[in-house]
Structure formats: structure tokens, C-alpha cells
gemmi code that builds the backbone of each chain (N, CA, C; Angstrom):
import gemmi

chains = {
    "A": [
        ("UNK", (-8.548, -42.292, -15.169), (-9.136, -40.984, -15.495), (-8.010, -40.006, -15.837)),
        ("UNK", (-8.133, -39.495, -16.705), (-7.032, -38.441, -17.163), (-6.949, -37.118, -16.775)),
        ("UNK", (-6.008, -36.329, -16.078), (-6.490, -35.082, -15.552), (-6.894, -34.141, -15.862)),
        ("UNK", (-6.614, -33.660, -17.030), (-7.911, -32.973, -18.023), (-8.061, -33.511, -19.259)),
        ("UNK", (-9.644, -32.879, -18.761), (-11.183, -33.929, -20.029), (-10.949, -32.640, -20.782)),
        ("UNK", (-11.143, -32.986, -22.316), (-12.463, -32.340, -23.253), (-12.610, -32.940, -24.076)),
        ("UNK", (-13.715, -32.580, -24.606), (-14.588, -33.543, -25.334), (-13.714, -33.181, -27.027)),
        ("UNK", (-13.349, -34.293, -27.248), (-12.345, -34.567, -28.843), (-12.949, -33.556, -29.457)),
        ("UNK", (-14.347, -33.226, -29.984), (-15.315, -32.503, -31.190), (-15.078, -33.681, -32.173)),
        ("UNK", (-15.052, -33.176, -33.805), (-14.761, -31.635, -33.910), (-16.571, -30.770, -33.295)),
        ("UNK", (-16.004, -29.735, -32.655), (-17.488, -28.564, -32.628), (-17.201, -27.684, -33.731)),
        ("UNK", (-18.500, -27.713, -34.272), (-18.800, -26.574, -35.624), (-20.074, -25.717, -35.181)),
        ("UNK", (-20.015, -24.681, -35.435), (-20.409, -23.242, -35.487), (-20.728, -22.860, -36.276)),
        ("UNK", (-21.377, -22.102, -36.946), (-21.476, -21.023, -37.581), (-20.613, -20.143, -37.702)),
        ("UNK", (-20.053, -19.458, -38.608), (-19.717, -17.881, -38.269), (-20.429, -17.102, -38.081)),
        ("UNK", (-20.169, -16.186, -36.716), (-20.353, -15.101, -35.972), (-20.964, -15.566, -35.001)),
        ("UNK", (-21.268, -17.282, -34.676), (-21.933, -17.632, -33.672), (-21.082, -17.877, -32.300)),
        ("UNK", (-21.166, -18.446, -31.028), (-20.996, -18.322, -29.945), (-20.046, -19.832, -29.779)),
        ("UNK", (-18.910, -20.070, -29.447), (-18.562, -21.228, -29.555), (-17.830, -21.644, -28.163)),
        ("UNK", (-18.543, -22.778, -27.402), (-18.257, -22.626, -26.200), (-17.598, -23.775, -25.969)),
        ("UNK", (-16.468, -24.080, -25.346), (-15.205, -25.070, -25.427), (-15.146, -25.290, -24.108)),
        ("UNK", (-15.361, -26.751, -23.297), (-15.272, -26.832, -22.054), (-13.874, -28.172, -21.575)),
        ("UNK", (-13.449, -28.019, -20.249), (-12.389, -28.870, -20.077), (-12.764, -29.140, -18.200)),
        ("UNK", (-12.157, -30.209, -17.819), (-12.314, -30.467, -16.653), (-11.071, -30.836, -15.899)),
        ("UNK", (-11.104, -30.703, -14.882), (-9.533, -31.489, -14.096), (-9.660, -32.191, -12.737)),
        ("UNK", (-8.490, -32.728, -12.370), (-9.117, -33.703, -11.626), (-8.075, -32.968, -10.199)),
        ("UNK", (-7.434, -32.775, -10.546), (-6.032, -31.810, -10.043), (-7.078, -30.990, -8.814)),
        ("UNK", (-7.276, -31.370, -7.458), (-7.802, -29.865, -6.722), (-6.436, -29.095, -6.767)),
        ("UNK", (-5.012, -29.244, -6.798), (-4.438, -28.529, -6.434), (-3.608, -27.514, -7.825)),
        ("UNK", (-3.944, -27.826, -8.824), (-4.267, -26.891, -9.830), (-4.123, -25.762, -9.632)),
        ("UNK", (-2.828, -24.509, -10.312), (-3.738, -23.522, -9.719), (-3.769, -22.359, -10.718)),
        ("UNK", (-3.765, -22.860, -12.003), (-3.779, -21.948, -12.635), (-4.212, -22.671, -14.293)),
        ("UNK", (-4.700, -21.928, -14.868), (-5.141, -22.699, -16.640), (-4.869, -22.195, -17.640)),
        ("UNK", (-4.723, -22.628, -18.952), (-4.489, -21.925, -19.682), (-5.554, -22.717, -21.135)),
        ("UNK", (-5.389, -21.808, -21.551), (-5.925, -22.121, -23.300), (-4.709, -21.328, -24.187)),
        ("UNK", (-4.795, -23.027, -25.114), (-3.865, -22.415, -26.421), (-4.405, -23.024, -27.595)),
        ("UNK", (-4.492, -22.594, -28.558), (-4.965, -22.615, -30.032), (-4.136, -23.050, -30.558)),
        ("UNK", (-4.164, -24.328, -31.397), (-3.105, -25.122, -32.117), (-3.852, -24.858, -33.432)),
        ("UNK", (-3.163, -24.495, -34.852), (-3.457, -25.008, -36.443), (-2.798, -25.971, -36.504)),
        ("UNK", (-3.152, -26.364, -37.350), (-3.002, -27.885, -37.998), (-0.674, -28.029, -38.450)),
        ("UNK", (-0.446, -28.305, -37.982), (1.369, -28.165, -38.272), (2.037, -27.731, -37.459)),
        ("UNK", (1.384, -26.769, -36.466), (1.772, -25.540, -35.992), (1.841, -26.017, -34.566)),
        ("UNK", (2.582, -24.925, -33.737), (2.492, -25.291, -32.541), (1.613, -24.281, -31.621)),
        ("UNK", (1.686, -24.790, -30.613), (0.412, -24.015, -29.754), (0.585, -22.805, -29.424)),
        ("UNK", (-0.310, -22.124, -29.639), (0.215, -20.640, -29.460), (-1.545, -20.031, -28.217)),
        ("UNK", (-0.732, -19.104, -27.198), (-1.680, -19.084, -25.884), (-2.807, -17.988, -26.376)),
        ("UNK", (-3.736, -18.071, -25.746), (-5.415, -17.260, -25.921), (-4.999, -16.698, -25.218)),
        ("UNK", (-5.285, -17.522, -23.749), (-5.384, -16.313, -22.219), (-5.353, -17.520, -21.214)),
        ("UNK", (-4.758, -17.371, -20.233), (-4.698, -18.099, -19.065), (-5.875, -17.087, -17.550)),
        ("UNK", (-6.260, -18.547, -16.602), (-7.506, -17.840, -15.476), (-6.590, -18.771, -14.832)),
        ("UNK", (-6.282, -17.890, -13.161), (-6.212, -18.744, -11.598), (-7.379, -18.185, -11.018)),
        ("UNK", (-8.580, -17.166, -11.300), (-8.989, -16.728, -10.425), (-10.250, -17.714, -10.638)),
        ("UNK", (-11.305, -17.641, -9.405), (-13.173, -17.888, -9.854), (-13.302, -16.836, -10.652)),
        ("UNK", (-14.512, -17.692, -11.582), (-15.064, -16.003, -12.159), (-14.976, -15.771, -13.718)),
        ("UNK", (-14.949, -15.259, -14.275), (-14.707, -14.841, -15.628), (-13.674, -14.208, -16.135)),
        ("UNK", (-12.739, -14.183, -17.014), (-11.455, -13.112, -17.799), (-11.750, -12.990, -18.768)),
        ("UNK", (-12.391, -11.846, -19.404), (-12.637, -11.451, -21.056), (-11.196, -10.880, -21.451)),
        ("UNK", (-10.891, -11.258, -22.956), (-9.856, -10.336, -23.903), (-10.439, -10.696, -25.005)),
        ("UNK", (-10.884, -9.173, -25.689), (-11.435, -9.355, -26.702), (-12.694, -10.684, -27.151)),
        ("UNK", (-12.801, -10.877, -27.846), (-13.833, -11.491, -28.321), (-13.998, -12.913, -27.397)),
        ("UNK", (-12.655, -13.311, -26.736), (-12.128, -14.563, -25.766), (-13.020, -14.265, -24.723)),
        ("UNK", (-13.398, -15.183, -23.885), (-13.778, -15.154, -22.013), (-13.430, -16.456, -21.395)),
        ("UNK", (-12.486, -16.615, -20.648), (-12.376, -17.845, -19.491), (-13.264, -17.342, -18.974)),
        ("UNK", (-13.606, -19.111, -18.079), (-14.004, -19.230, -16.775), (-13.723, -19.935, -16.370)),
        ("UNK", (-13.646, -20.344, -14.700), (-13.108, -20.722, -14.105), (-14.180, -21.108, -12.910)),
        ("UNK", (-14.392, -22.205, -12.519), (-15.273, -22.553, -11.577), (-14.169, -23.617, -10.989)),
        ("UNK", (-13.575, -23.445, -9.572), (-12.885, -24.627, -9.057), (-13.643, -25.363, -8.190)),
        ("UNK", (-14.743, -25.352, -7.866), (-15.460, -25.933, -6.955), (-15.867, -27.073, -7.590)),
        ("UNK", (-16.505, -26.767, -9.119), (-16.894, -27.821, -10.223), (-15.622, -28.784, -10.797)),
        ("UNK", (-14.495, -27.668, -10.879), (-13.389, -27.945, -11.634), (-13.413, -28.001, -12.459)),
        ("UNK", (-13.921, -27.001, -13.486), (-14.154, -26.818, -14.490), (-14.019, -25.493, -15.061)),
        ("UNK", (-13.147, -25.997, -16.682), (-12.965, -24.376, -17.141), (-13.161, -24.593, -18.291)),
        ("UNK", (-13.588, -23.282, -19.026), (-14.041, -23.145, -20.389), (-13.997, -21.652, -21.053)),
        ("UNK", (-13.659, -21.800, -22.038), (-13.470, -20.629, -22.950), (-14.983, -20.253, -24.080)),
        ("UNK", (-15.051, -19.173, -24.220), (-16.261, -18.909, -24.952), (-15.284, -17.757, -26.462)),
        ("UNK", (-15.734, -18.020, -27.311), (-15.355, -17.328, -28.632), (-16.900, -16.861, -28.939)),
        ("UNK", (-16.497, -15.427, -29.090), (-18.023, -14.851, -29.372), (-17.779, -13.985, -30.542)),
        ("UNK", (-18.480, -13.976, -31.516), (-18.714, -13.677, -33.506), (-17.532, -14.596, -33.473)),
        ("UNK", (-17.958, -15.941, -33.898), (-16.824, -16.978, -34.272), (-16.308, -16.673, -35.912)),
        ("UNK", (-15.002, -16.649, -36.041), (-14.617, -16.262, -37.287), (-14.486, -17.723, -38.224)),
        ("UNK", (-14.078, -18.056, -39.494), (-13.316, -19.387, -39.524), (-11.937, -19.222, -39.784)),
        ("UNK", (-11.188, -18.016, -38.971), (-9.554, -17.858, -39.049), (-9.704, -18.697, -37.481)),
        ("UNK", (-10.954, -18.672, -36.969), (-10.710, -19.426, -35.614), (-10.406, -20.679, -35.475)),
        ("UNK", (-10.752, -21.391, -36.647), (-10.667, -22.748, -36.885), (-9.977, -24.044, -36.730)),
        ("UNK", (-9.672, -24.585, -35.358), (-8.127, -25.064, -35.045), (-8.833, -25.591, -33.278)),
        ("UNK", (-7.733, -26.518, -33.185), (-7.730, -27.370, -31.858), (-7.629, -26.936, -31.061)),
        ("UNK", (-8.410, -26.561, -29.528), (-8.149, -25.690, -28.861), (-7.538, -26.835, -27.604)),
        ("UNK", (-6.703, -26.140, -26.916), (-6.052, -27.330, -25.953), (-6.030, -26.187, -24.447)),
        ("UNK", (-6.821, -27.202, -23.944), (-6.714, -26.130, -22.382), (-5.716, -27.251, -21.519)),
        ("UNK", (-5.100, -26.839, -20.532), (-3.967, -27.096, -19.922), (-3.771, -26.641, -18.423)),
        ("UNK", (-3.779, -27.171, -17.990), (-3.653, -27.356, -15.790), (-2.353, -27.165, -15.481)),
        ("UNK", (-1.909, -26.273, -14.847), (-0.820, -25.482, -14.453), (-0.524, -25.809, -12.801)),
        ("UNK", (0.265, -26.812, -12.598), (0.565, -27.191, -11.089), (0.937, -26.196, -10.405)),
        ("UNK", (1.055, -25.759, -8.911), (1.805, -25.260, -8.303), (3.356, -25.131, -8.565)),
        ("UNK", (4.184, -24.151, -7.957), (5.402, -23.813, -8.404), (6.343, -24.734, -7.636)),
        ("UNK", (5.847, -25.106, -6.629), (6.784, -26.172, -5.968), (6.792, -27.163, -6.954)),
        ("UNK", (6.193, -27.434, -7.677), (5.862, -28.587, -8.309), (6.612, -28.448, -10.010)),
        ("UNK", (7.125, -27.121, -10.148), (7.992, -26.422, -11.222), (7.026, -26.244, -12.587)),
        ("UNK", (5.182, -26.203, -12.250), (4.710, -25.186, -13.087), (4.428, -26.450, -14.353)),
        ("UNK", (4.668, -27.783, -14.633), (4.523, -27.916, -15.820), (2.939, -28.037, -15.985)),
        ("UNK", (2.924, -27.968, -17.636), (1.579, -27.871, -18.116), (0.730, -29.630, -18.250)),
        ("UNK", (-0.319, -29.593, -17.317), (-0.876, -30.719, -18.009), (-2.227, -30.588, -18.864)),
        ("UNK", (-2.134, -31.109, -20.305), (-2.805, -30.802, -21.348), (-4.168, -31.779, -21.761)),
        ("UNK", (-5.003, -31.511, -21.859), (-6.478, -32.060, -22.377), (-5.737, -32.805, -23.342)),
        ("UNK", (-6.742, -33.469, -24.445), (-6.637, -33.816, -25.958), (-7.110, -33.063, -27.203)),
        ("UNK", (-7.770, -31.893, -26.014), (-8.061, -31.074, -27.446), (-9.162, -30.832, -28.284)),
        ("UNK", (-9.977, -29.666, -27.872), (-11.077, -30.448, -29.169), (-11.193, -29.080, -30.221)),
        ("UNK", (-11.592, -29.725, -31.107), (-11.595, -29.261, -32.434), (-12.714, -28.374, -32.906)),
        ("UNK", (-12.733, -27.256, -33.428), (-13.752, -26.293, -33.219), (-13.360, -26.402, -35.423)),
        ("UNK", (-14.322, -25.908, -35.880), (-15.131, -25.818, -36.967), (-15.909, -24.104, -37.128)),
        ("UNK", (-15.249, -23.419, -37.723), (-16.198, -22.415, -37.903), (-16.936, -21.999, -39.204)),
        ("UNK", (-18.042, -22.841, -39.883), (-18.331, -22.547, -40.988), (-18.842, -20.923, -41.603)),
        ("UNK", (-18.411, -20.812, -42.766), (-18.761, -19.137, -43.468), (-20.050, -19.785, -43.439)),
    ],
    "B": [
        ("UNK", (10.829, -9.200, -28.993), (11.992, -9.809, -29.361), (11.920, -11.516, -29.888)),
        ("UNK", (13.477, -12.328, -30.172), (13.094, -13.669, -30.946), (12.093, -14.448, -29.889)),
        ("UNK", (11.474, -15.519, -30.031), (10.405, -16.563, -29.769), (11.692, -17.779, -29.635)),
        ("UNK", (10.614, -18.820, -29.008), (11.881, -19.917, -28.679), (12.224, -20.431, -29.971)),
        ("UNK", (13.419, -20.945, -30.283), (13.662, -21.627, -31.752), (14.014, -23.034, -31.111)),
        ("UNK", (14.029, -24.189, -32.023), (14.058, -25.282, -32.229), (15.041, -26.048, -33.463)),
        ("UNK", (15.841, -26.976, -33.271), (16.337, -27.253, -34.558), (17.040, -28.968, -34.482)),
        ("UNK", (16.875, -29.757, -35.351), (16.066, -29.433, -36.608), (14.477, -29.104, -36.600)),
        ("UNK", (14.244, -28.298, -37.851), (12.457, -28.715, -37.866), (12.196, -30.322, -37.800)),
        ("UNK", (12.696, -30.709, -39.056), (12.266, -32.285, -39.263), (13.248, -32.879, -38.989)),
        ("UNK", (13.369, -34.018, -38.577), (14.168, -35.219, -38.171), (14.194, -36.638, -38.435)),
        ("UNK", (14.383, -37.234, -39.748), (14.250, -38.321, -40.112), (15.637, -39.638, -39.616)),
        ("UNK", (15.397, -40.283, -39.094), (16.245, -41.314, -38.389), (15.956, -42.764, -38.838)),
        ("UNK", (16.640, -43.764, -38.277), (16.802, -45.191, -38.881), (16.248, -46.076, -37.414)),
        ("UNK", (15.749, -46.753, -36.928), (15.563, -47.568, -36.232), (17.090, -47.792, -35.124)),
        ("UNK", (17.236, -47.786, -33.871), (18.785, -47.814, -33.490), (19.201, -46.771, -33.671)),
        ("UNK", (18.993, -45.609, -33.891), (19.836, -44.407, -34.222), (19.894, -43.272, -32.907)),
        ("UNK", (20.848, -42.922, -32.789), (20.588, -41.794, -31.681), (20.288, -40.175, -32.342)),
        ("UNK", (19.525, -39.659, -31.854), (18.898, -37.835, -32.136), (19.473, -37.239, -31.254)),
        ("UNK", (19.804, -36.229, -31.677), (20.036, -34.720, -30.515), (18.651, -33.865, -30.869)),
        ("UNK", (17.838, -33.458, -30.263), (16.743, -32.443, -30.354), (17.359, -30.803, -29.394)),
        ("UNK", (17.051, -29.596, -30.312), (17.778, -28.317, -29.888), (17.009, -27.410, -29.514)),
        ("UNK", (17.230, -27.406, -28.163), (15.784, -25.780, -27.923), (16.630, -24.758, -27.350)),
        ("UNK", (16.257, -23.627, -27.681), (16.762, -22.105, -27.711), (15.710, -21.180, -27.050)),
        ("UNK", (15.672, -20.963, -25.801), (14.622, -20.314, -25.030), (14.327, -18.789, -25.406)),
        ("UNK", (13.428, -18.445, -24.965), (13.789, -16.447, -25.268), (14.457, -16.033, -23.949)),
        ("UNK", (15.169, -15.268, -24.300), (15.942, -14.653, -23.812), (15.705, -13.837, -22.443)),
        ("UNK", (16.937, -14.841, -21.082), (15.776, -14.285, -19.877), (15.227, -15.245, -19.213)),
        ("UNK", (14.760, -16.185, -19.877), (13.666, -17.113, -19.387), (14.154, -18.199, -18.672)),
        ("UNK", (14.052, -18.166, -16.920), (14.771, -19.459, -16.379), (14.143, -20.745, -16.695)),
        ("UNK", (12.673, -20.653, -16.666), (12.279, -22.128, -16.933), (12.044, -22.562, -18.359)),
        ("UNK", (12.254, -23.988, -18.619), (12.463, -24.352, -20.210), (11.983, -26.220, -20.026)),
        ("UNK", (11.087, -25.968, -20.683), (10.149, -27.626, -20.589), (10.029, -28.410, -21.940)),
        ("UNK", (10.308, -29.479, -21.560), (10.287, -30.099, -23.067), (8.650, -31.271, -23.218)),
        ("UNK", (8.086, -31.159, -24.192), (6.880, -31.974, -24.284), (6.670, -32.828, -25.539)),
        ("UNK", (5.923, -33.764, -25.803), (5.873, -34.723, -26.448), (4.575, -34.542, -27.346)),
        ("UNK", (4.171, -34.778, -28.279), (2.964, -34.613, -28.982), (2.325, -35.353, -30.309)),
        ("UNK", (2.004, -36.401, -29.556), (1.932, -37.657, -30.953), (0.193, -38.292, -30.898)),
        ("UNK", (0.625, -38.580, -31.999), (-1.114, -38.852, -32.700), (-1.701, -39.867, -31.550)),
        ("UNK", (-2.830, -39.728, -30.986), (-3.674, -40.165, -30.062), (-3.102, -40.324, -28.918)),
        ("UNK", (-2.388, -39.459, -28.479), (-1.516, -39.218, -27.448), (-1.444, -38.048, -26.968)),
        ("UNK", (-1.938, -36.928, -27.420), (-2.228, -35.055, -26.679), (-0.666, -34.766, -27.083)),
        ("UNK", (-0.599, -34.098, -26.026), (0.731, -33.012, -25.595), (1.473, -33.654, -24.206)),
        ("UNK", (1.965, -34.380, -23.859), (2.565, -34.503, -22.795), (4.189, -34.305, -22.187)),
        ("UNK", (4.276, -33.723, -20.737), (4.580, -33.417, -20.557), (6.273, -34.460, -20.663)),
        ("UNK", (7.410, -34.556, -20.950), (8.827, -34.983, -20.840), (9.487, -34.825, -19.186)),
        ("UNK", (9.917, -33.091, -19.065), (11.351, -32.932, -18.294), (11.061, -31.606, -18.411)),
        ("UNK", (11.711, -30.834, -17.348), (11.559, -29.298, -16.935), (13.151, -28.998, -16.469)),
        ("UNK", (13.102, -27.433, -16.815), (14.365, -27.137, -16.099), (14.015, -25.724, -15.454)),
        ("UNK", (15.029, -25.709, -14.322), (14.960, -24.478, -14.005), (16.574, -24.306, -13.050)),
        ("UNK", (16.913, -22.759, -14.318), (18.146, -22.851, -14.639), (18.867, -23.882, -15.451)),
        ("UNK", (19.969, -25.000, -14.887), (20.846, -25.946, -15.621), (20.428, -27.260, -14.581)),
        ("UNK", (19.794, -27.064, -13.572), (19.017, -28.509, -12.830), (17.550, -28.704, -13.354)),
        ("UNK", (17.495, -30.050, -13.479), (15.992, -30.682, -14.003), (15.474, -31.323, -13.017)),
        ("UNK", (14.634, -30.386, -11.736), (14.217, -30.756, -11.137), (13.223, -31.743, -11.076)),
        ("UNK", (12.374, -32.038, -12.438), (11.259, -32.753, -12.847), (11.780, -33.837, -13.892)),
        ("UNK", (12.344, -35.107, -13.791), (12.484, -35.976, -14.647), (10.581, -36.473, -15.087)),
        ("UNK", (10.179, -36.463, -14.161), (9.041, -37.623, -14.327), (8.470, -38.176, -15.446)),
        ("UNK", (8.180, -37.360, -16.726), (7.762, -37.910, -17.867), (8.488, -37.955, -19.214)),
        ("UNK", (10.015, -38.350, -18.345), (10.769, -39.155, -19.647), (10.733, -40.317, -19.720)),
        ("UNK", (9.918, -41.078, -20.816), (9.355, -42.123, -21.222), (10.188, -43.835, -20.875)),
        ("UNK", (11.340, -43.282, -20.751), (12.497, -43.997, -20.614), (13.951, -43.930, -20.483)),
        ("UNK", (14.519, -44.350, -19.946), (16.349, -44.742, -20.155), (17.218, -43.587, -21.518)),
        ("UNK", (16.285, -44.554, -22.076), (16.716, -43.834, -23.688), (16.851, -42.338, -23.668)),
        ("UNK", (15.945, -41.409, -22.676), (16.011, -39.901, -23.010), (16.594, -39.598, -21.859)),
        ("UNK", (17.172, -38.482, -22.510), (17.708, -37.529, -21.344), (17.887, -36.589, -21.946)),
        ("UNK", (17.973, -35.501, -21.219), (18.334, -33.733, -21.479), (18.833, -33.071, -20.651)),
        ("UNK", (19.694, -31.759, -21.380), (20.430, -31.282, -20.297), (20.600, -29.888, -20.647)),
        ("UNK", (20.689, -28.886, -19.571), (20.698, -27.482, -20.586), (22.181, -26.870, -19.618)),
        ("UNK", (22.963, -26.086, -20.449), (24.061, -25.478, -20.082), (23.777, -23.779, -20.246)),
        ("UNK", (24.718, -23.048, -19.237), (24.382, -21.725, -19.308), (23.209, -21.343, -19.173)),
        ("UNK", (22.143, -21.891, -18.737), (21.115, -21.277, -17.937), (20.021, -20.871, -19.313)),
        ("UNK", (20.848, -21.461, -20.455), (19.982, -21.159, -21.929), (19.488, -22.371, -22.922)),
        ("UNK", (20.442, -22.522, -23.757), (20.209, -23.776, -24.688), (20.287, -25.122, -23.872)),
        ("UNK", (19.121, -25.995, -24.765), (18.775, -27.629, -24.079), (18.994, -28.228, -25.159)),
        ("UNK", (19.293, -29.523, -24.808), (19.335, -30.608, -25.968), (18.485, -31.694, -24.925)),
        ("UNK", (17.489, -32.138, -25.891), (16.961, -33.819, -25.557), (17.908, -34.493, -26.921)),
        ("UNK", (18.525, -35.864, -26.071), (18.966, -36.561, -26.699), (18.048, -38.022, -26.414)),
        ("UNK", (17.749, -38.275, -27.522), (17.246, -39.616, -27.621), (17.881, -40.922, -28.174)),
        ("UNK", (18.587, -41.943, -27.339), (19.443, -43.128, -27.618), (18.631, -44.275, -28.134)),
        ("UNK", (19.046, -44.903, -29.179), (18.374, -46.383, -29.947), (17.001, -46.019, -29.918)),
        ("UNK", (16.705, -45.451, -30.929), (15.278, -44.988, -31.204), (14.452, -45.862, -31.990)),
        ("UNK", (13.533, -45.732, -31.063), (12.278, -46.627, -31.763), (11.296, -46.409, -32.228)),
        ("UNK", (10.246, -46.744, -33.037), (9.196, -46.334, -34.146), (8.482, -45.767, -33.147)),
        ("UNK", (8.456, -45.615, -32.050), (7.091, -45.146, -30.838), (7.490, -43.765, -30.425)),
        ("UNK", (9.422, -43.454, -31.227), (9.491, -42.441, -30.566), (9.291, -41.113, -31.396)),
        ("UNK", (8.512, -42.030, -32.689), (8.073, -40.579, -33.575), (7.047, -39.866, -33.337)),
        ("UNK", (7.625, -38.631, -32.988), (6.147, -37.429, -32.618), (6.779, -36.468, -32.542)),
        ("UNK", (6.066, -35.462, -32.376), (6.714, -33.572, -32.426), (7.297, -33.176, -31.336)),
        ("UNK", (8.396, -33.145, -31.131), (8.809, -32.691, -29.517), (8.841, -30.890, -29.707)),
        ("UNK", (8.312, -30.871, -28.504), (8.143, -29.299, -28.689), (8.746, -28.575, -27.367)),
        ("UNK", (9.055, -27.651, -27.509), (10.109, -26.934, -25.999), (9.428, -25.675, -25.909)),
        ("UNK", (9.175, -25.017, -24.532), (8.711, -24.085, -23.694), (9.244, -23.728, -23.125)),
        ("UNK", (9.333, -22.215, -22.635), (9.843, -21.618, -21.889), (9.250, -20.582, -21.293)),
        ("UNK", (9.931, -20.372, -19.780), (8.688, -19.041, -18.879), (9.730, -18.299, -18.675)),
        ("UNK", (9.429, -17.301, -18.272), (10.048, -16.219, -17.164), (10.569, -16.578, -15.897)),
        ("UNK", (9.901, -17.467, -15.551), (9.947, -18.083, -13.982), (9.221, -19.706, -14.216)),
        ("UNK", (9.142, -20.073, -13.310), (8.363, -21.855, -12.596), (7.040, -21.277, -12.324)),
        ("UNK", (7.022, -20.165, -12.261), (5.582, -19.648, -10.873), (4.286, -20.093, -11.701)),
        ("UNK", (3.224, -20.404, -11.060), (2.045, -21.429, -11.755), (1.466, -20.383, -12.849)),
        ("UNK", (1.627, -19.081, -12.399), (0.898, -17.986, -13.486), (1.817, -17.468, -14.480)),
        ("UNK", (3.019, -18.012, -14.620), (3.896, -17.667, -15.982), (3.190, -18.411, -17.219)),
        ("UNK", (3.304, -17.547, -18.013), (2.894, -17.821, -19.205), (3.759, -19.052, -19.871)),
        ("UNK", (4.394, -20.014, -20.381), (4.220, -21.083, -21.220), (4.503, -20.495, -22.680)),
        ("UNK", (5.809, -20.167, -23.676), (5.274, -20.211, -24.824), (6.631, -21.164, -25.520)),
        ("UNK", (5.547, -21.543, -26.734), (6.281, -22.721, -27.511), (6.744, -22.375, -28.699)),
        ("UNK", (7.965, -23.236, -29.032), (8.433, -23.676, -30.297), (8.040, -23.749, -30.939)),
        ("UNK", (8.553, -23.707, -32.347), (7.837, -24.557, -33.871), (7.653, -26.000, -33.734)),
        ("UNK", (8.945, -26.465, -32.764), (8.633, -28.256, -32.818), (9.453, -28.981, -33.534)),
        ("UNK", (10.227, -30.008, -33.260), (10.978, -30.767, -34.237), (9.731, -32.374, -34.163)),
        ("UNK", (9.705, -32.163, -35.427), (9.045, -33.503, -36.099), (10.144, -34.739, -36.314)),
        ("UNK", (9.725, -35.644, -35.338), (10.433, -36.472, -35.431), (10.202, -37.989, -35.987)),
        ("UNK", (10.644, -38.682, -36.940), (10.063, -39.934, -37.648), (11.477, -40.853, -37.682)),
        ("UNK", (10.696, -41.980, -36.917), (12.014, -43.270, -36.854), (11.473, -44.471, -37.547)),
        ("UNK", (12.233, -44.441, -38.743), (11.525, -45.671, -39.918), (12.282, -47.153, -39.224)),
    ],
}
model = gemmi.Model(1)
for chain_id, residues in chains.items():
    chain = gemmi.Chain(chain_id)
    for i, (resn, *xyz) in enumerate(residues, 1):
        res = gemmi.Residue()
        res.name, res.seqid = resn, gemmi.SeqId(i, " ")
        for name, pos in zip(("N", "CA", "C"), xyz):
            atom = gemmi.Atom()
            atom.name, atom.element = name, gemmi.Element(name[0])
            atom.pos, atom.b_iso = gemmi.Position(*pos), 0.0
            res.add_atom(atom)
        chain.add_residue(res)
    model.add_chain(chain)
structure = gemmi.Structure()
structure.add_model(model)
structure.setup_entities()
């Protein structure tokens, strides 16, 4: 089992529709997440990172964070197609542990005009 | 201010050949992580530093790699007798700190291809 799931896609949308991106981990001791947006060449560049339960909105972005489920997911709300690109969420060990990132596979979001 | 740099972008090599790979942190930043990123394979994690000790060997693939950073700044992964498995994008990160809520930001990436 790999320590974080998401589902490959690609997910396609609509534009301006609601595009909801989920990831799982296996890690209880996890303690922090992140989402980063990869284009196609490019390297990953960060949305927004959650340690807390609960929800983090920025801008049009919202984590969540459920550790009980172990499960986190990002919501893109009026999906653009500049959004269009691999989203990679990523499990953030404890600091004793020196913090590295462990990364999903990524799934692929589609935002059609 | 600059973003981490990387160099070369691309890296074309011969089978048997040894690479130097170059990461340049932003400025400040004690921790500096190097990761791997090849087709049906994600992003995975290499080697971490914090400061000029690499407290985290665990996901260097092999013998063949090693890295080392001097002055508390610039890293080199060097990769010895390279093999067709070891083509993929190595990409380098760097935080402010180790602490689990530092932000993570990356390189352009050296693309690496061993014919």
C-alpha cells in the first residue's frame, strides 16, 4: 500500500465548475499536508498546505483535512482551464523525522471552456 | 527574492558515465531535499539536509548516489556509472527550517537522460 492514494484521473470539469481532488495516507503520524500544482515540464509549485482538522480557504482554493479518516482534499471553486495541470498532494512527517515530503501520483484535473 | 536554481536544466549522458546534479537553495534556507520524478514513478523522495549533515540517506536508490552540501548552501547529487533507470527529473527543495509546517519550494529540475 503506498502512503498516499489519489486517484491518477485525468478529472474534467467544466469551467467555473467545482473540482474536488481527494488523497489519502496511511502515515497516522503525519502531521502536516500540502498541495502543489505541477504543468506539464514544470516543476511543482505549492497551493496551500493544512496540519489542522477542519477546513483552510485561500481564495478560490479550500483544504481539508480529516485525520481520523486520513484523508485530505482540495476543492477549486469557478474552475478556470489556466487550472489545468496535475495536482500532487504530499504528507509531511514530523520534524524529528527532518520534514521530507511524501507524494501521491497525482491526479490530473481537466478544465474544459 | 531568487527561487532555488538548478543546473544543468538538461543532462544528456552515455551509459557508465558519472553526473554532477547542482542545487542552489534560497537564501537562508537550512533545509535542502533532493527528489526523484520519473514516469510511473510520482515524486520521490532521495536525501535531505539540514545544514552540511544528511541526516536522511534513506531514499538513495543506491551506492551509485550520493550528495553533499558545503557552506550550509549549495548541493551536488553526484550520480556514478549511470544507468538507463537513472533517467528522470531530479528536482531540489528547500525550507526555512525541517519543522513539518515549513513550506517546501522547488526547482526547475534537471532532466536527466542516460542513453
Amino acid at each position: 500500500q503506498k502512503e498516499v492514494e489519489q486517484n491518477s484521473g485525468p478529472l474534467s470539469v467544466p469551467e467555473g465548475a467545482i473540482a474536488s481532488l481527494n488523497c489519502t495516507y496511511s502515515d497516522r503520524g503525519s502531521q502536516s499536508f500540502f498541495w502543489y500544482r505541477q504543468y506539464s515540464g514544470k516543476s511543482p509549485e505549492l497551493i496551500m498546505f493544512i496540519y489542522s482538522n477542519g477546513d483552510k480557504e485561500d481564495g478560490r482554493f479550500t483544504a481539508q483535512l480529516n485525520k481520523a479518516s486520513q484523508y485530505v482534499s482540495l476543492l477549486i471553486r469557478d474552475s478556470q482551464p489556466s487550472d489545468s495541470a496535475t495536482y500532487l498532494c504530499a504528507a509531511r512527517g514530523p520534524s524529528n523525522q527532518g520534514g521530507k515530503l511524501i507524494f501521491g501520483q497525482g491526479t490530473e484535473l481537466s478544465v474544459k471552456p | 527574492g531568487a527561487g532555488v536554481s538548478q543546473s544543468p536544466s538538461n543532462k544528456v549522458t552515455e551509459k557508465g558515465k558519472d553526473v554532477e546534479l547542482r542545487c542552489d537553495p534560497i537564501s537562508g534556507h537550512t533545509a535542502l531535499y533532493w527528489y526523484r520524478q520519473s514516469l510511473g514513478q510520482g515524486l520521490e523522495f532521495l536525501i535531505y539536509f539540514q545544514g552540511n549533515s544528511a541526516p536522511d540517506k534513506s531514499g538513495l536508490p543506491s551506492d551509485r548516489f550520493s550528495a553533499e552540501r558545503t557552506g550550509g548552501s549549495v548541493s551536488t547529487l553526484t550520480i556514478q556509472r549511470t544507468q538507463q533507470e537513472d533517467s528522470a527529473v531530479y528536482l531540489c527543495a528547500s525550507s526555512l527550517d525541517y519543522s513539518s509546517t515549513d513550506t517546501q519550494y522547488f526547482g526547475p529540475g534537471t532532466r536527466l537522460t542516460v542513453l
